[in-house]
N, C-alpha and C positions, 0 to 999 in steps of 0.2 A: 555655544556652537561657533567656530570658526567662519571668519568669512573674508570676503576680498573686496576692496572698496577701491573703485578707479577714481586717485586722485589726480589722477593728471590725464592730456590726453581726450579721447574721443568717447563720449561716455561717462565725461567726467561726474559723480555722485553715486553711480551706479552700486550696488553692492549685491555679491553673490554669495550664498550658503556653498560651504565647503562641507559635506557631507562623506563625505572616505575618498576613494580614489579619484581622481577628478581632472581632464583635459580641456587647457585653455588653447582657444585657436578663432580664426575666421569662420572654419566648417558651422553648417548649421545643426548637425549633430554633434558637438563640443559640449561637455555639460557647463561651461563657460564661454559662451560666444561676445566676442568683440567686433566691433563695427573699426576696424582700422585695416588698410589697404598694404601696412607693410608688415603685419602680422601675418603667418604662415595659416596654412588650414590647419593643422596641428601642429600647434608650435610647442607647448609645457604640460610636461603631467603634474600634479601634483598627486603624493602619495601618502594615504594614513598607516603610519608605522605600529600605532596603539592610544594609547589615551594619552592624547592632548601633544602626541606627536605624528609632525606632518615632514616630508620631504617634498623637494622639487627639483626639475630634471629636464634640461633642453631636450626636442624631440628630432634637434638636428636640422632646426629650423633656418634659413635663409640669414639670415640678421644677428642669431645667436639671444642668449637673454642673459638678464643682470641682474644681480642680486645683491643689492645695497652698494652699487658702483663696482662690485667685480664680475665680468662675464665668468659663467658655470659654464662646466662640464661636464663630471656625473651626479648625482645625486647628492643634493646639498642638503642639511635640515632645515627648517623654516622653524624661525623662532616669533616670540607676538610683535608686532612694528615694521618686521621686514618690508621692504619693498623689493616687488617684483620690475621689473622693467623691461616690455618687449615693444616691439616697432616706436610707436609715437606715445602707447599706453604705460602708465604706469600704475602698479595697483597694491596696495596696503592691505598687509596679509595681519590680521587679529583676530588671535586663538581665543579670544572671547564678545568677539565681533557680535554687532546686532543688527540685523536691517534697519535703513534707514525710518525715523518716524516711533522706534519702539523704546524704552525706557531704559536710560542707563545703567549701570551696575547699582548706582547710588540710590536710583530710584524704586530698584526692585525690591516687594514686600520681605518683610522676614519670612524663612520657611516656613511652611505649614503642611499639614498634615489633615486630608478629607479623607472621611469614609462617608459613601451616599450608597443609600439604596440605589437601583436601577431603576430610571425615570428616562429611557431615551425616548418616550413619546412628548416629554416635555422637555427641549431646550430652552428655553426664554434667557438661563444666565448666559450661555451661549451669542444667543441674538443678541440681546443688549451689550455682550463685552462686543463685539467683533461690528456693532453697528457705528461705535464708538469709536475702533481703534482706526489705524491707519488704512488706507483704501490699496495697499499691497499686500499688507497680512489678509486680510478680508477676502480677497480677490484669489490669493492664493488658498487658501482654506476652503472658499468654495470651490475650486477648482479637483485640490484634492476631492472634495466629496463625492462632485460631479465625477472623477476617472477612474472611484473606488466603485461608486454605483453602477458604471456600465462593467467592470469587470467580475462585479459579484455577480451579476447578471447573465454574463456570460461564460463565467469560469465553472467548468466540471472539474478541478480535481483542485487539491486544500493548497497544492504546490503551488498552482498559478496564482492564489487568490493571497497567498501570503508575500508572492514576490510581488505584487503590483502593491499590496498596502503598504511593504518596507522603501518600499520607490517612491510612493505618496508622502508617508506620512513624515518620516526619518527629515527629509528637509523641511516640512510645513512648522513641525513641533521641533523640530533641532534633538531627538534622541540619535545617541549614541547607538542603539540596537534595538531592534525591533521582533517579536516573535508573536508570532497565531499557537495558540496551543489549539490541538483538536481532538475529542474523546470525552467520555465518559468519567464525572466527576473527579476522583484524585488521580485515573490515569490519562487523562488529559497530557499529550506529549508533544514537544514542539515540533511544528511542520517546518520540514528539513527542505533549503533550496541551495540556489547554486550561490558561494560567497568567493570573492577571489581569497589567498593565501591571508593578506595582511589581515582581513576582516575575518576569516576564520579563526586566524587566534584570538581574536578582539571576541570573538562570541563565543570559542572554548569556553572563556573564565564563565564560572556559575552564575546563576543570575539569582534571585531572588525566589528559593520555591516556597519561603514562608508567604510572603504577601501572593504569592497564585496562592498557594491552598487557601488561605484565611477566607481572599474574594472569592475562588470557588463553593469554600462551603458554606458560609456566610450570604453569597448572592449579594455580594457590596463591589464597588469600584470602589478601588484605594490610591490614594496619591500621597507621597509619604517622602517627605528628606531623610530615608533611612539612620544615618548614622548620627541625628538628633531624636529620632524616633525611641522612647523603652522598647517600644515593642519590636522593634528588628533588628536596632543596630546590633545586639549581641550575636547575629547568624552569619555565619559562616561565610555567605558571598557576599557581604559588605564589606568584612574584610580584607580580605583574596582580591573582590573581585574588583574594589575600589568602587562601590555605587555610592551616589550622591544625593540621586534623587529615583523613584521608579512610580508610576501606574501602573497599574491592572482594571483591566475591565473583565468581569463573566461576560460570557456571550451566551446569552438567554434566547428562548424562545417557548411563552408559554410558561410551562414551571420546568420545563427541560432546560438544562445545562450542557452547550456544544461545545464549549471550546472556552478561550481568554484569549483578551490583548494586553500584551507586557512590553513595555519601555523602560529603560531605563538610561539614565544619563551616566557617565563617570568619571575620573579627576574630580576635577578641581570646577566643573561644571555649574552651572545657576539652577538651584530646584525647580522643574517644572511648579508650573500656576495653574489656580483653580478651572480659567479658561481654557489650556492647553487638557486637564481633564475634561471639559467639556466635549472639546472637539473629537476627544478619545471614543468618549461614549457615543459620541454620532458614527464615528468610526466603526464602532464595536455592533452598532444598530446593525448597519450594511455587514456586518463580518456573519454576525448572529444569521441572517435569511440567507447568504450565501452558504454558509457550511449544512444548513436544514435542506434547501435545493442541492447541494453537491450527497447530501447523505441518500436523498430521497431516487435522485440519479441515479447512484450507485444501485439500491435497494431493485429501481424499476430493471437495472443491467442486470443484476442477479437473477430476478426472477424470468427476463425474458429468457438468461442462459438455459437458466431451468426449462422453460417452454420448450425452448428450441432441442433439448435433449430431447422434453419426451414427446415432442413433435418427429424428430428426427431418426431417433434412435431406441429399440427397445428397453425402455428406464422404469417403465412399472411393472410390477409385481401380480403377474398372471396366474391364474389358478383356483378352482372351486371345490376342491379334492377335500375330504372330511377332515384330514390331518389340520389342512391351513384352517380353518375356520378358528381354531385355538389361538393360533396366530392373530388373525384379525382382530377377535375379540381382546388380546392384549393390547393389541395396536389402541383400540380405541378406549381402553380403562387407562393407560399411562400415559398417555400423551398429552391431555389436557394438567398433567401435575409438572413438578422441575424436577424429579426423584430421576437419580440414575438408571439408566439399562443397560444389562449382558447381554449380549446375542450370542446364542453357542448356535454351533452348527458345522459342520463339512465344508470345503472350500468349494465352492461357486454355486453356495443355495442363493444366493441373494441377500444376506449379511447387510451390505450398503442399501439394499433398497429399501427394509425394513426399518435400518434406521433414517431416511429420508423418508420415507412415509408417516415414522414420528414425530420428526421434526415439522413436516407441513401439518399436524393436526394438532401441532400445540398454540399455545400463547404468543411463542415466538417465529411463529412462521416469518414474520416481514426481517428477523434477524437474521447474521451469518450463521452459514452454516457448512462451519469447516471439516474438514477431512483431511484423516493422518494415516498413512501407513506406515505403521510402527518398524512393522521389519524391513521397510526402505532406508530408516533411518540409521546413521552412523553412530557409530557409540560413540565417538567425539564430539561428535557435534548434536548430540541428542538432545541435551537440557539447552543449552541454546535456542533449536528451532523450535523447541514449546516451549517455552517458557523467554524468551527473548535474551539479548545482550546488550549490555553499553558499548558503546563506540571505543574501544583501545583494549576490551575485558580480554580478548586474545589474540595472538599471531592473525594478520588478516581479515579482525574487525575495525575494517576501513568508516564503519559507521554505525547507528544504533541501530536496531530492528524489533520492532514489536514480541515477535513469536507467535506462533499456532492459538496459545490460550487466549492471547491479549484480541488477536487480530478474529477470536470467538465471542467477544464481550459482548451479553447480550443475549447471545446465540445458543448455539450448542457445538458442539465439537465430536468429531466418529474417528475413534481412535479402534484404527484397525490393524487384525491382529495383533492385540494389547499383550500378548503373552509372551512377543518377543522383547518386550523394553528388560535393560537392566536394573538389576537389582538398586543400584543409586537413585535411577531414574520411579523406579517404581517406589522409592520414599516420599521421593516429590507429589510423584502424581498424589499420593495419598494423602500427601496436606493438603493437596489441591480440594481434595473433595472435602476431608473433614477442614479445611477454615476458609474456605475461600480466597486463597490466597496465591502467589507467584512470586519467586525471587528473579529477579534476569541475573543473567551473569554481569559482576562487575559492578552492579549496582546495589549499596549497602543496606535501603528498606526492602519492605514487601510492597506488592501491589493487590491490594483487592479486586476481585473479578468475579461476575456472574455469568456460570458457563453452566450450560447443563451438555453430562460427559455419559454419553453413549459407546460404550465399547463393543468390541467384538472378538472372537479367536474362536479358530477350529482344532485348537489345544484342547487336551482333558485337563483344566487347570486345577482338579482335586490331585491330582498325581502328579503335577508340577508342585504344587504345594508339598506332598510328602516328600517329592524328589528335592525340596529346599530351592527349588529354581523361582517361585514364586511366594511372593509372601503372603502369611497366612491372613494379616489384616486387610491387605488390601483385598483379596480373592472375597474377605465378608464383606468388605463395603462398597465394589464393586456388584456383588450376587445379594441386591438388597429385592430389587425386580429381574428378572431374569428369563428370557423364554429360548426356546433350543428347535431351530428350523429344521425342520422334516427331510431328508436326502432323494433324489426324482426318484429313485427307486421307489422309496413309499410312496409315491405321487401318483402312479401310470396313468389311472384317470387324466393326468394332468398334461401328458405327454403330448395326446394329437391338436390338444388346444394350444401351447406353446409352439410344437411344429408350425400349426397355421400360422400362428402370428409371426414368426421367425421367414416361414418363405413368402409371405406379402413381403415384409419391410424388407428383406434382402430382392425378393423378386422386381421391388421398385423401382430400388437404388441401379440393377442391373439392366433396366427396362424390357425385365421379362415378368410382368405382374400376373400373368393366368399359368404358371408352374404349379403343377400338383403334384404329390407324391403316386408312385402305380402300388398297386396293396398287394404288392410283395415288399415291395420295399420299405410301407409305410409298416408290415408285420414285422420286418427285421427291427426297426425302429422302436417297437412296441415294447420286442422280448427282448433288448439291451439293457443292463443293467446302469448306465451312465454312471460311472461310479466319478467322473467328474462335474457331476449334475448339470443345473440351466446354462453354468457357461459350457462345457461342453456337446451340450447340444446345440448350443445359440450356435458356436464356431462349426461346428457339424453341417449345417443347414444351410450355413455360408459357403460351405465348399460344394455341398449339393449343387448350391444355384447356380453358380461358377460350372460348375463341371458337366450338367445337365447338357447334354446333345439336342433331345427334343424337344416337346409341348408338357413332358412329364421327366421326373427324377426317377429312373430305376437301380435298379443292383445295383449295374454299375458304375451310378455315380456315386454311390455311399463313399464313407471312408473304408477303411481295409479292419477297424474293428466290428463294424456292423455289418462285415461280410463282402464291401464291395470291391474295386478290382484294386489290385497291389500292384501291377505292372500294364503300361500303355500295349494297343495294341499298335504294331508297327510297321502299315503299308509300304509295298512299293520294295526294290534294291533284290539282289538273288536268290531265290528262295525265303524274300520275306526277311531276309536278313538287311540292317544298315548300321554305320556307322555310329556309337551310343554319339560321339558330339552333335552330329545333325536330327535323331531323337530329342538329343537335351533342348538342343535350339527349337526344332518344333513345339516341343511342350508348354517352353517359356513362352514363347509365341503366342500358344495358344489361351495360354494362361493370362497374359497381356492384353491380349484379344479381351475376352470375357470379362476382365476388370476395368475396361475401355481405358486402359496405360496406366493404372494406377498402381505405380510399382512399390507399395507399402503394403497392398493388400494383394498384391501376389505373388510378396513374397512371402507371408502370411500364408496361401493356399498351399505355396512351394515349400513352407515350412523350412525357411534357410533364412536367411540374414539378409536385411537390404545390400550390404556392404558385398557380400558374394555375388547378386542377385545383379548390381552394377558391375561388378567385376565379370561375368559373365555375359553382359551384355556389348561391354567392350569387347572380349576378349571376339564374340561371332559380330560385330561388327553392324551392331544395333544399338549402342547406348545412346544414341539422342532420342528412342521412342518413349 
């Protein structure tokens, strides 16, 4: 690990870890601060170009800097012995530098190679190396631990908790790169943060996924001089990517497997030592409890969302009608198993609530539980968002992304309207089910994954199948369970009970909660045939509430298929006559009115476009309401 030794000057003995990009100055945020009065606040960058190269660069500083007797101007390289020289300091730059107090090159053991179980309740080789060594290694070591533990502590998402340990630990242990994997056994994926330019190409190169997987599956921390190793040096990023030396820890919890910590050194670098795996593992202790608290986070946000839906919003599935009871009774024989389900049915029986309702009565209730609509999706970009991409696999992928199935692991996944995917796509999915498996684009294995794949379509997909638009295997391995929701038509029973519930929660939201329907208008309601079933009622009952004059909803407030009025009545002007733009304005108005300004949901009632609905509000000289 490079570093900077002030030989001369105010400070003199001092020495700094050069860790990647790094500003020398007076400033007390410089990641090198010098106690000298004719040093600038930020006087030098220095800059990591890649392995085992560095650049340095005046900042335009007062005094100007030197570099082996010649003042610089832009960006010089830094070679091992240079000398830096600013105000009174002068400081010795060596690209294999060691803090003061630690063992010389000469002195350093031959490599070696540990594989240890996980034992982070027992450090003791830890204690005794570090009680031993110098009282700045020591000092620093606990320090990182102490700044890892209050940020595990405090970090909700894997991002925060992966920059703060590359911050820590990068200069404690001298790696060259640092990464959190976080997931589920071999899909375990590096948690992505912010890297300037130079360090991002330094962390493109490969890293080692033999030694992750080995420790993953294994449940060993490994510390290894790869390219004396049999067992690595033959892979590919040793190669490439020039490693020297690398660890891995699993991050355990329990017999659960959350994630790993991977370091790795490269050039021409000193092998990590059995102590620097120590302090890995204590590392890896605090990693392990924060990603279980950031998982169990996430899990309590999910399930509040859910609350708050069907707190909020009408999200379960109402009805006693003889039809559902077939329904339910499937709900509750396949729920407890991981066996796929069909949902057939007409478009807005409730499809999505039925498979939510199977997903909360199974095993995996505390899992994700994603949701796809298939015919939102672009046929270019289809296999991608289920199935994930690597970072450069096409035009535009600026970086990697899980996908739908990966970011279902665990879970289940409602892929709706399944009958619009194409036919490539519907190859995929069908390995998906028959091996468990995912390709991302761009990336050359598979990944294994447990999803349970609940589908949906209001497609007749027996006559997609003869029509060749859907394939024959997939339509049987998809229709292994299979149940097909009843249309409100067969429901009537079912009608006054959803009406009620429909005008409380809209009567709420409006703060008009004692709206009843008058029994004219709750008969028009009866004898309709809803041929766009619960969602066209749900939306029906909305625009009632809204439109309601009195203490009751009659004729007409209906819509104009249920009989009610088709055109406003239009007080006031000559014979009853006025101008349509001071109507339209009224209307909006009024409509505005009764959604207390909530111009999303009226222009929902208005049945037009927000985008008109602003446009219209400027144009009568109301758009700030």
């Amino acid at each position: 690990m490079p570093t900077l030794e002030v030989v001369d000057g105010p400070g003199k003995g001092k020495v700094f870890p050069v860790t990647g990009d790094v500003v020398i100055g007076r400033e007390g945020t410089c990641g090198v601060r010098l106690d000298d009065g004719l040093v600038s606040r930020a006087h030098v960058n220095i800059r990591k170009d890649g392995p085992d190269l560095y650049s340095v660069r005046d900042r335009g500083s007062s005094n100007g800097t030197i570099v082996n007797g010649r003042k610089i101007e832009g960006w010089e390289k830094l070679r091992d012995g240079d000398e830096i020289a600013l105000g009174q300091t002068v400081l010795a730059f060596h690209l294999r530098g060691a803090v003061s107090g630690s063992p010389s090159r000469d002195e350093i053991s031959e490599p070696e190679t540990i594989i240890q179980k996980m034992q982070t309740q027992d450090l003791s080789i830890l204690n005794n190396k570090m009680a031993s060594s110098s009282g700045g290694e020591h000092v620093n070591a606990l320090r990182f631990l102490l700044d890892l533990a209050r940020a595990a502590e405090e970090a909700d998402r894997p991002e925060t908790l992966a920059q703060v340990l590359a911050d820590g630990i990068a200069p404690t242990i001298y790696a060259d790169r640092v990464f959190l994997f976080a997931g589920r056994d071999e899909n375990m994926r590096p948690v992505e943060r912010k890297l300037s330019k130079v360090l991002a190409r330094i962390y493109a190169q490969p890293y080692s996924t033999t030694v992750v997987k080995q420790a993953a599956r294994e449940r060993v921390a490994i510390m290894s001089c790869l390219p004396e190793d049999e067992r690595f040096k033959s892979a590919q990023s040793v190669a490439t990517g020039e490693i020297t030396s690398a660890i891995c820890v699993p991050l355990i919890v329990g017999e659960e497997l959350l994630g790993a910590l991977y370091l790795d050194r490269l050039g021409e670098a000193d092998p990590f030592t059995s102590t620097e795996l120590e302090l890995s593992t204590a590392a890896g202790l605090q990693c392990s409890m924060a990603l279980l608290n950031i998982r169990r986070l996430q899990e309590l946000r999910a399930t509040r969302d859910r609350l708050e839906v069907e707190l909020t919003g009408p999200s379960g599935f109402i009805g006693d009608s003889k039809v559902l009871r077939p329904v339910y009774d499937f709900i509750n024989r396949v729920a407890p198993t991981d066996a796929g389900v069909l949902i057939l049915g007409e478009s807005g029986t409730g499809k999505e609530l039925i498979a939510r309702a199977i997903h909360k009565a199974s095993p995996r209730v505390d899992r994700p539980f994603v949701i796809v609509n298939c015919a939102a999706l672009a046929e270019s970009l289809a296999e991608a968002e289920l199935f994930g991409h690597e970072r450069g696999a096409f035009t535009g992928a600026d970086k990697s992304r899980p996908g739908r199935f990966l970011a279902a692991d665990g879970g289940s996944i409602f892929l709706d309207e399944v009958g619009e995917l194409s036919e490539p796509i519907q190859a995929k999915l069908l390995r998906v089910l028959e091996e468990g498996e995912i390709a991302p684009v761009g990336e050359a294995g598979v990944r294994h994954i447990d999803v349970r794949v609940i589908a949906a379509t209001n497609r007749d997909l027996v006559a997609e199948v003869e029509a060749g638009r859907f394939r024959r295997d997939l339509y049987y391995r998809l229709n292994i369970l299979s149940v097909e929701l009843p249309p409100l038509r067969l429901r009537s029973e079912d009608i006054r009970l959803l009406i009620e519930h429909f005008l409380k929660f809209f009567g709420e939201r409006c703060n008009r909660p004692a709206l009843k329907l008058s029994p004219k208008a709750e008969e028009l309601c009866m004898r309709y045939q809803w041929p766009g079933n619960v969602r066209e009622l749900r939306n029906a009952v909305e625009r009632m509430v809204i439109m309601a004059q009195g203490e009751s909803v009659d004729v007409g407030d209906l819509p104009p298929e249920l009989g009610g009025r088709q055109t406003l009545a239009v007080p006031g002007g000559v014979g009853g006559m006025r101008p349509l733009a001071d109507v339209e304005r009224d209307h909006i108005m009024a409509v505005l009115d009764q959604v207390d300004g909530n111009k999303k949901r009226a222009a929902e009632v208005l049945q037009i476009d927000r985008s008109t609905l602003y446009a219209k509000l400027k144009q009568y000289g109301v758009d700030g309401v």
